[in-house]
N, C-alpha and C positions, 0 to 999 in steps of 0.2 A: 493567619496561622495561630494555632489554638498552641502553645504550652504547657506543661505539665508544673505545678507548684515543686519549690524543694523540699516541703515537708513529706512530697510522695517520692519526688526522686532518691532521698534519702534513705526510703523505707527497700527499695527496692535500688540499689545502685546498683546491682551487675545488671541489669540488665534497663539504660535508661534509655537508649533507642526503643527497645519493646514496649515499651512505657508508655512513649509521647505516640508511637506505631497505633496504642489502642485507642486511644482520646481521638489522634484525627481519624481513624476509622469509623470510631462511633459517630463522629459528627460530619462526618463528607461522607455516610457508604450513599451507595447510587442508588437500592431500591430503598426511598421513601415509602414509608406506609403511616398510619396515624400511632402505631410501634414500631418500632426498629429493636433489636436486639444481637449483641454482641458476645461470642462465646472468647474472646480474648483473656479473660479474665481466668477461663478453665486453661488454656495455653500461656498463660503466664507463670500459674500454677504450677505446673509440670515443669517448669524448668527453675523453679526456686527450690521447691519441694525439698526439705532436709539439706538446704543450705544454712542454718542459721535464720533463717528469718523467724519474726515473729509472729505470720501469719500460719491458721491452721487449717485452709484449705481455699479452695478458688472463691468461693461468698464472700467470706473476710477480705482477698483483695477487690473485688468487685467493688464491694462498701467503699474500701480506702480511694479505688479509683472514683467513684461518684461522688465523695465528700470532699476529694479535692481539685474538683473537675471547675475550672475558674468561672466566675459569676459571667456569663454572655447571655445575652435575650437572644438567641438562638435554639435556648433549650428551655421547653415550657416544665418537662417533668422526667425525673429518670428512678427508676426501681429495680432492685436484685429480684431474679426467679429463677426458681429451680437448684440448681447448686451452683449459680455464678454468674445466670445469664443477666446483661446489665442490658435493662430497656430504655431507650431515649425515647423520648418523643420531642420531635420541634415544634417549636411554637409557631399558631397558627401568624397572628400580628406578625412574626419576623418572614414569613414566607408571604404573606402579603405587603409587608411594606417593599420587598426587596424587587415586587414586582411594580409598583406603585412608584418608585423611584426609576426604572427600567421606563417605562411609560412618560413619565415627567424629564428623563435626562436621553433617554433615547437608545435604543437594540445597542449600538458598539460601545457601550460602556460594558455590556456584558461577552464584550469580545476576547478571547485570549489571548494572552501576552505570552510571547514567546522567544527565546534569547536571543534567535536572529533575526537583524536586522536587513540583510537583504538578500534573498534569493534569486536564482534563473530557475524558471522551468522549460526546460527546452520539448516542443508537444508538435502533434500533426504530423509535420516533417512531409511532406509528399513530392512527387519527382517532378520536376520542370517537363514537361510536353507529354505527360501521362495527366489521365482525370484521378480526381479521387474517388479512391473505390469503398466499399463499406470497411476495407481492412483498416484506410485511416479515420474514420467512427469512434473507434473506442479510444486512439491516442488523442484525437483532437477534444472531447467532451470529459475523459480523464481530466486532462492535463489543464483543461479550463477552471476544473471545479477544485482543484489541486491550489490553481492559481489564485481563485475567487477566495477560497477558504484562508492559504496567507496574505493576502490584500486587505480579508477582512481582521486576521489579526494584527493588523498595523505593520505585514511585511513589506519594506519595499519589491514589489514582484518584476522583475524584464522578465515578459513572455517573450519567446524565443522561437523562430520559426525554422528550422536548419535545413531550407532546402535542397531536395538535390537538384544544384544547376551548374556541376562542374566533373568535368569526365570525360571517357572515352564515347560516351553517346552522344554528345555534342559534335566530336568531330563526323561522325556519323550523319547527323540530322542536316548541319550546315553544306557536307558535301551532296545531300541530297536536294536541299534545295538550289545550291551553287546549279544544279543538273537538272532541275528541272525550268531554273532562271536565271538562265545566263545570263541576264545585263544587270541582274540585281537590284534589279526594282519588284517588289512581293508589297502584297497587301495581307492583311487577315485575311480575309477575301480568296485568298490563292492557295494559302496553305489550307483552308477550311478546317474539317474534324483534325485538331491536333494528333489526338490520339492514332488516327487513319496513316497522318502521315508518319508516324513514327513509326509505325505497326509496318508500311510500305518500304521506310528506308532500310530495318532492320532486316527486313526481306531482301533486300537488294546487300548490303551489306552480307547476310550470310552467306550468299549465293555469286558473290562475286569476289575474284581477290584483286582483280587491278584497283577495284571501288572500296574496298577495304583497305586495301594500302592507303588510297587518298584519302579517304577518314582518317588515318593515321597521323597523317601527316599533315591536316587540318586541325587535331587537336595539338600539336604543336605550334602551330603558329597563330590557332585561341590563345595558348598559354603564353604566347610567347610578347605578346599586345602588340605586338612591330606592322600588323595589315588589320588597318580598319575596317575593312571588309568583314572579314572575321569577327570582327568584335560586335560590328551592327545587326550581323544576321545571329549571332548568340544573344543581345541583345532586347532582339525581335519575339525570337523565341521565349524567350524568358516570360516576355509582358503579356504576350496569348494566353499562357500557361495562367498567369500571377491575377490576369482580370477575370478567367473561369475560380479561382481558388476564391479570390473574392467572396464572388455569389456565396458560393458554399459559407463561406465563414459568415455573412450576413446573416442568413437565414436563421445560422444557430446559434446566433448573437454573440459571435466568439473574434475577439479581440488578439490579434498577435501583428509582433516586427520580424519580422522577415531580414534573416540572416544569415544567408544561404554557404553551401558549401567555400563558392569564388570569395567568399567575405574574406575567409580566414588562409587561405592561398596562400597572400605573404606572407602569416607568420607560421608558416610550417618552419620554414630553414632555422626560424630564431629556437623554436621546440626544440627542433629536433638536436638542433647543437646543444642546448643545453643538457639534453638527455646525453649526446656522443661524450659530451664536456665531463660525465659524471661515469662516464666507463660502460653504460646502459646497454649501446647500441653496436652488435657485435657484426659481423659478414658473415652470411651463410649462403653459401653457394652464389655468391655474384648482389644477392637481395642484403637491407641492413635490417635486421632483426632485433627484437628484444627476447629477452628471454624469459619466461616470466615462471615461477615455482612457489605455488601457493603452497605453504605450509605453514604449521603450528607447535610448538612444543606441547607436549600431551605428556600424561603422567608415569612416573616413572613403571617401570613390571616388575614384578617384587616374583623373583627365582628363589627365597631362600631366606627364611625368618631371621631373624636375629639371635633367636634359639636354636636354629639350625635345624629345623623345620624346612618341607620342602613345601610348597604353595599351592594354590592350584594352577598355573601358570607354569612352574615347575613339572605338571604331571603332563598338560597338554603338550609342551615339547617334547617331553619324551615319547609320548604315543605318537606324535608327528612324526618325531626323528627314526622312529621305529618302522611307521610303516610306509613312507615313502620312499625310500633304498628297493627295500625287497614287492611291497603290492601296486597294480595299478589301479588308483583308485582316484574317483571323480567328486567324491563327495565325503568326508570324515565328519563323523561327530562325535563328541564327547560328553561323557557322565562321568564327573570325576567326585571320591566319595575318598575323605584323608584317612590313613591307614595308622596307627601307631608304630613304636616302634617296641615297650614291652608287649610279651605275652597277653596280658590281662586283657589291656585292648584290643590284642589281636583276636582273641576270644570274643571279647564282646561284638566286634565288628563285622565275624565271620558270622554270629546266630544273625542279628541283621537284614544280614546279606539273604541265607539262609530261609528268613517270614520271606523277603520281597523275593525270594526265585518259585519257592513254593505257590506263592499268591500267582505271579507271572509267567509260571511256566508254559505254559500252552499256550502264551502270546511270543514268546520269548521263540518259544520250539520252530512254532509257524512261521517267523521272520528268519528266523537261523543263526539269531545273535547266540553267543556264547564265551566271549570273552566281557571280563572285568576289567575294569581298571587298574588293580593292583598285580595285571601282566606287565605294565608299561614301568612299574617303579622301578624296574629293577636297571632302564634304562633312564633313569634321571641323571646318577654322575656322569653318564657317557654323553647324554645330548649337553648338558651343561660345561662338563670339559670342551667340547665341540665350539659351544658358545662362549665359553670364556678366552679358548685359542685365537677368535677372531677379533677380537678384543670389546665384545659387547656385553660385557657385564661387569660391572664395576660396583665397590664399596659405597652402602651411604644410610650414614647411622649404623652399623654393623652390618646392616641387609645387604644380598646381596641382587642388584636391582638392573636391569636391563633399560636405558632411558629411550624413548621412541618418540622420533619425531614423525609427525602427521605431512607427510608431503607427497604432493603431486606434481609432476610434471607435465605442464601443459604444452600445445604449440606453440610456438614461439607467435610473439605480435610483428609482424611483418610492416615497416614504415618507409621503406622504400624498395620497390620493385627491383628484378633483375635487368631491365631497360633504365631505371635509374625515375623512373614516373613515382607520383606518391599515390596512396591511397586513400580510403575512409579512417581506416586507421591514425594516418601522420595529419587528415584534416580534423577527427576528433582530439588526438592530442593537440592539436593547436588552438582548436575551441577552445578545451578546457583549461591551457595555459594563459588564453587570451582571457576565459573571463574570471580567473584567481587575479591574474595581474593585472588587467586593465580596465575590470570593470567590480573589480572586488567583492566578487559573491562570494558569501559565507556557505550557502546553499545552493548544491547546481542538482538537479533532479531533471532524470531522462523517463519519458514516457514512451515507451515502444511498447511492441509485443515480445513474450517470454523468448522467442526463441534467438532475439539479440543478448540476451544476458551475460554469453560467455563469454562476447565481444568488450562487451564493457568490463563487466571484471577484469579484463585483461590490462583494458585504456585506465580503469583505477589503479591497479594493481603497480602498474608502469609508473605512474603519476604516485605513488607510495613510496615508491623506488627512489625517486628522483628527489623527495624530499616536496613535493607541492603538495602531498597532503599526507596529514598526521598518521600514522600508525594506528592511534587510537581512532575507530570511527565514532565514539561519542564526540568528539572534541572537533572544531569547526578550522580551518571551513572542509565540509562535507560534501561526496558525494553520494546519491540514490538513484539507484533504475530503477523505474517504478515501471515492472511488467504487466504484459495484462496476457489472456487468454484468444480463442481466435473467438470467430463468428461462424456458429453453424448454422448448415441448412436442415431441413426435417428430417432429411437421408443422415444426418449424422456428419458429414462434411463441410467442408469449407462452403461457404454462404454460395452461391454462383446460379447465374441466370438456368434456362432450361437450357442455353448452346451453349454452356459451361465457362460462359465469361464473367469476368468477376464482375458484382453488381458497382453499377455505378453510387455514389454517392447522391447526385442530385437525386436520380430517379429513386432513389430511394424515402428519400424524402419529400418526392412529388407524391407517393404512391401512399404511406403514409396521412399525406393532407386530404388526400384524394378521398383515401378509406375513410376519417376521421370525418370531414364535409357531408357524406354520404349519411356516416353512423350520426349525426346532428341533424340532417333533415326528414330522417325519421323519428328521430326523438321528439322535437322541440315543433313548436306553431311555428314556422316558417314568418307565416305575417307577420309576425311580431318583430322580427329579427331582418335589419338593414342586408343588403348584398354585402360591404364594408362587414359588420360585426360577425356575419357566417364564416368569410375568408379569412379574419384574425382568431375568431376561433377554433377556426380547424387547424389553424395554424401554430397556435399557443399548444392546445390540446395533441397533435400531432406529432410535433414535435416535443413536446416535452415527453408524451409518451417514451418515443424513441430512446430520449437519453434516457429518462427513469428505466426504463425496461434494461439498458447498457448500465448505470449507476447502481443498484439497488443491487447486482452481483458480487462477490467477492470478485476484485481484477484480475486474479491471477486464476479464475477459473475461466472453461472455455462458456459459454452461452450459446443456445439455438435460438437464431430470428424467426419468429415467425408472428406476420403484422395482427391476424384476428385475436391471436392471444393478446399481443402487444396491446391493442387498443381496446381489448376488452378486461384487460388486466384489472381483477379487483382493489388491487391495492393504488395501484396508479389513480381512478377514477375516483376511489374515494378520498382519494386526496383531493381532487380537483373540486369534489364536490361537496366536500367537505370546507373547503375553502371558500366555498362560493355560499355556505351555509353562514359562517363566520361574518363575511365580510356584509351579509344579508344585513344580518341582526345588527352589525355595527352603523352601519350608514342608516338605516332605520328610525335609531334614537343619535343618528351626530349631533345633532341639534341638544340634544339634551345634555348628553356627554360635553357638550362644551359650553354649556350653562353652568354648570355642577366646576367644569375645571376654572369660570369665570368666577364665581359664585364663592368659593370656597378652595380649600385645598382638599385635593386629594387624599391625604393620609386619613385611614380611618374610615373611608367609602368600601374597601375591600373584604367582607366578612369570610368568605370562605367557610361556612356553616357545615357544608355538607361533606360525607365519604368523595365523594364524586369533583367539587369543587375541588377538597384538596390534594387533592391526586393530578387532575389537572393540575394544579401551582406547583407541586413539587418540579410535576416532570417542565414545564417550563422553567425552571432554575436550573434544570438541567442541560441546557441548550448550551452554555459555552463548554462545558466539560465533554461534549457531545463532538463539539468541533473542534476542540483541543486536540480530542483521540484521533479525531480523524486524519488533523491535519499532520501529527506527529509522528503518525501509522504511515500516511498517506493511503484510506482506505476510504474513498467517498461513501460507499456500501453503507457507514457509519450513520452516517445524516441521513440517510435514507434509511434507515432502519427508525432512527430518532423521531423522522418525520412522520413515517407511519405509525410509530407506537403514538405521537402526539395527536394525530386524527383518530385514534383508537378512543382516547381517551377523551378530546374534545365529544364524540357521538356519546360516550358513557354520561357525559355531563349533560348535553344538548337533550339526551332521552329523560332523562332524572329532576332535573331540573328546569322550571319554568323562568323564562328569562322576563321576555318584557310583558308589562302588565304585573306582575308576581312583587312583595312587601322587599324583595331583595335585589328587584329592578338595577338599580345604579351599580351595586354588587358584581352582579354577574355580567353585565353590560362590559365593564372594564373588565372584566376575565377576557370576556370576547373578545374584545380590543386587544387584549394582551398575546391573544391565541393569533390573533391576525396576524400582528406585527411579528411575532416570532415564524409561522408559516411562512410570511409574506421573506423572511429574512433565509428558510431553509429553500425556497424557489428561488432565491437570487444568488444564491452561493451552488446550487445544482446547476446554474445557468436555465430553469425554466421559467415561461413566463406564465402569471397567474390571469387566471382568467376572473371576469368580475361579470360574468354571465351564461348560462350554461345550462 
């Protein structure tokens, strides 16, 4: 962190945050160019201006701030232009050594450090004896690249899987299969398409009630663990469900522990006691409820000056108060214009009025407006008496001020049913007391879709309440729902096959490799390319496609799938091949490049000569600040923007610049290298795999 000397703090003491604000501005802003230029100098101005200082305009402070701007080899040269603009330029040496040591000590040195120490991301989530469908796509590759990103800032990460494999469909599925085998010997084999048979018992379930009651009464005595019967064929189920989720997570190289609903079971009663314990948890109607009312204190309403002035706030009551007794009306608006109380002004106010009816008459006529504002004053003591009778307006600083509190009242959070059964509810609150208190995350981060958000605010909100977490959400430990948007299809809808079933997951990503394989053997010389390197190709390329095309969104926006786009996405492919350009040139001269690191040191091999060159180096210095935002936002979108502006600007270089063969060979050779390893670094926190042929 840069400083400000006391011979400048001095010069400017009211204001010595805006001070040291300019210096690190000038020296961390994010566009790099071979100038940089800072107008702080004109905004620092403006707010001394005729305080006593000794400076006589924004150039004089600019001067003061560049002359005592502390001696760092970060800055090659700085000059005043125009009336204050202070130009930096960084030195070329400090943006090449900083890459040259990055190289020599390794990418996670320039990883951010961030204050906490351990996180859950809890991602995926999908139902015990359902497939995944494309809906779990964006939670699962989210929450991966979520996780990648604090793992690679030194967070310790538990990925967290929270299946659902605890419920009223359990006892459903088990009575189904209890009835279709009776002696209780089932294979995989028997039950076949999971999905089939859940799709079958819930049939039978709707449509029958003696079999609905026995579901009923199978999920009691699942819960209840006293017949092992029960517990093996839940069990059973489970592990069909758990070795299809598998695959899927293989494929897209995503990593989680599975910590399903049943996990957290027992400690629902210790939650929720504590919650009862704290007064929380009230009766309503036979169910235990919480109660939950988001509100905020907001600023007070100023009815009535100090001078005894009435507001504008003041006039809209009374136009309100006025005409809601006697009109029925759907919509009010106001234009309120303050009136005096001498003549004088009442004169001047009236010619005024007088230009704008004259000017607006015949807009005015047409509409049928024809009242003012200054009909309503003469009801200001009356709405105000009104209001004061109820006892909402009150003295402060002589004003007389109406305080407003911002509140909603929400449905209540429901934790135990009118049967006395829990919910998702009493099992999310138990999650989240199980992992404050026995696994002690500072950070618990939920990846769903948008349309769970008012669930969780509720389960924060509760968990606010109770004292498990701080009032203040800067202050740890924290929680976040990291929403996302749906998956459409080209009609504009939910994603879904042509017989309107939600796509599956695998096939989705068969269909993908499938397209990606095809779009490869027509590109590429086939002979040249193994069966092996065709199938991890289409596979790297494919898939990664999918996620970039999911990642490279804002999450909270909805997206339309569609594969031809997908995989012919310009930005996507120029990455890939852009990468494949990079790592071209690098293996090319390995030999050499590790002559040169045998040979000698590193420092001082980096010139960075050209426009092009250092543009490229800026924007790789820019990589950890890239995933900082990201990780801090939680907005992958971020890195994927970073990545593509980096292949942007690697082709600016690649086109400009001759690499090997050329007087600057060793030079640029290590850029290349540098470009790799930092790409090589933005594909493995996105979760895709780099292709190294193509």
């Amino acid at each position: 962190m840069v400083c400000l000397p006391a011979c400048l703090l001095s010069r400017i003491v009211q204001f010595p945050f805006q001070a040291i604000y300019i210096v690190l501005n000038i020296l961390l802003m994010q566009n790099f160019s071979l100038h940089n230029n800072s107008n702080n100098a004109m905004s620092l101005w403006s707010k001394i201006k005729g305080k006593g200082t000794e400076f006589r305009g924004p150039q004089p402070v600019g001067q003061a701030i560049m002359r005592n701007l502390p001696t760092s080899d970060m800055i090659e040269s700085c000059s005043i232009a125009g009336p204050g603009f202070i130009n930096v330029k960084l030195s070329t040496q400090w943006i090449a050594k900083r890459i040259q040591n990055m190289l020599t000590d390794g990418i996670d040195t320039w990883a951010p450090r961030l204050s906490v120490k351990r996180a859950i991301v809890d991602f995926s989530s999908p139902n015990i004896a359902k497939e995944m469908h494309v809906g779990h796509l964006r939670s699962t590759i989210i929450g991966d690249t979520i996780a990648r990103m604090l793992e690679y800032a030194k967070v310790d990460v538990l990925r967290r899987n929270h299946v659902g494999d605890w419920g009223t469909q359990f006892g459903m599925l088990i009575e189904f299969l209890f009835e279709k085998f009776p002696d209780g010997e089932v294979t995989d084999q028997d039950i076949g398409e999971l999905e089939l048979f859940y799709k079958a018992s819930k049939q039978r379930f709707d449509g029958d009630d003696e079999f609905k009651e026995r579901a009923r009464k199978a999920v009691v005595a699942l819960q209840s663990g006293k017949e092992e019967k029960y517990q093996k064929a839940w069990a059973q189920i489970c592990e069909i469900s758990r070795r299809g989720f598998e695959k899927v997570y293989e494929r897209l190289g995503v990593h989680l522990e599975e910590m399903g609903e049943s996990f957290y079971n027992p400690y629902i009663p210790l939650a929720l006691k504590e919650l009862n314990d704290k007064g929380l948890i009230k009766d309503d109607e036979g169910a235990k409820v919480i109660k939950i009312i988001e509100g905020k204190k907001a600023l007070p309403l100023v009815a009535m000056e100090k001078d005894g002035r009435y507001s504008y706030a003041s006039t809209d009551f009374a136009a309100l108060w006025s005409l809601l007794p006697e009109e029925e009306v759907k919509w009010i608006i106001f234009v309120i214009l303050q009136s005096g109380t001498e003549e004088k002004y009442q004169k001047a106010w009236a010619q005024i009025c007088e230009i704008n009816r004259k000017g607006s008459k015949i807009v005015y006529q047409r509409q049928g407006v024809h009242l003012g504002e200054s009909l309503n004053n003469t009801y200001i003591p009356l709405a105000l008496e009104e209001l004061d009778d109820e006892g909402l307006i009150e003295d402060d600083e002589d004003a007389k001020v109406i305080k407003i509190i911002e509140g909603n009242k929400v449905p209540p959070l429901i934790v135990t049913k009118t049967d006395g059964g829990y919910n998702y509810a009493s099992t999310d609150l138990a999650a989240l007391w199980y992992r404050l208190n026995e696994e002690k995350a500072e950070w618990i981060i939920y990846v769903t879709d948008v349309g769970q958000r008012e669930h969780f605010k509720k389960i924060f909100a509760a968990a606010k309440s109770a004292g498990w977490l701080p009032a203040d959400e800067s202050k740890y430990p924290k929680t976040s729902h990291v929403g996302f948007g749906l998956v459409l299809g080209d009609d504009g809808k939910r994603f879904r096959t042509r017989s309107t079933e939600v796509v599956k997951l695998v096939d989705l990503l068969d269909q993908a490799k499938r397209r990606c394989k095809e779009a490869l053997v027509e590109r590429v010389k086939v002979a040249e390319w193994t069966a092996e390197e065709l199938e991890q190709t289409a596979e790297a390329v494919g898939y990664g496609a999918v996620k970039y095309a999911d990642l490279k969104n804002n999450r909270l926006t909805n997206y339309t799938f569609n594969y031809d786009q997908m995989l012919n996405d310009k930005a996507c492919l120029m990455i890939f091949s852009h990468f494949y350009m990079v790592i071209l040139q690098y293996i090319c001269c390995m030999h050499m490049l590790e002559y040169v690191r045998l040979s000698e040191n590193l420092e001082g091999q980096m010139l960075l000569q050209t426009d092009d060159e250092r543009k490229l180096g800026l924007h790789l210095l820019q990589f950890a600040e890239a995933v900082e935002e990201a990780c801090t936002n939680l907005l992958p979108n971020i890195l994927c923007e970073y990545l593509y502006d980096l292949s942007e600007k690697f082709t600016s270089f690649y086109s400009e610049c001759k690499v090997v063969g050329s007087a600057e060979e060793t030079s640029r050779l290590l850029l290349c290298e540098a470009t790799a390893v930092v790409m090589r670094k933005c594909f493995h926190l996105l979760g895709i795999t780099p292709v190294y042929k193509i």
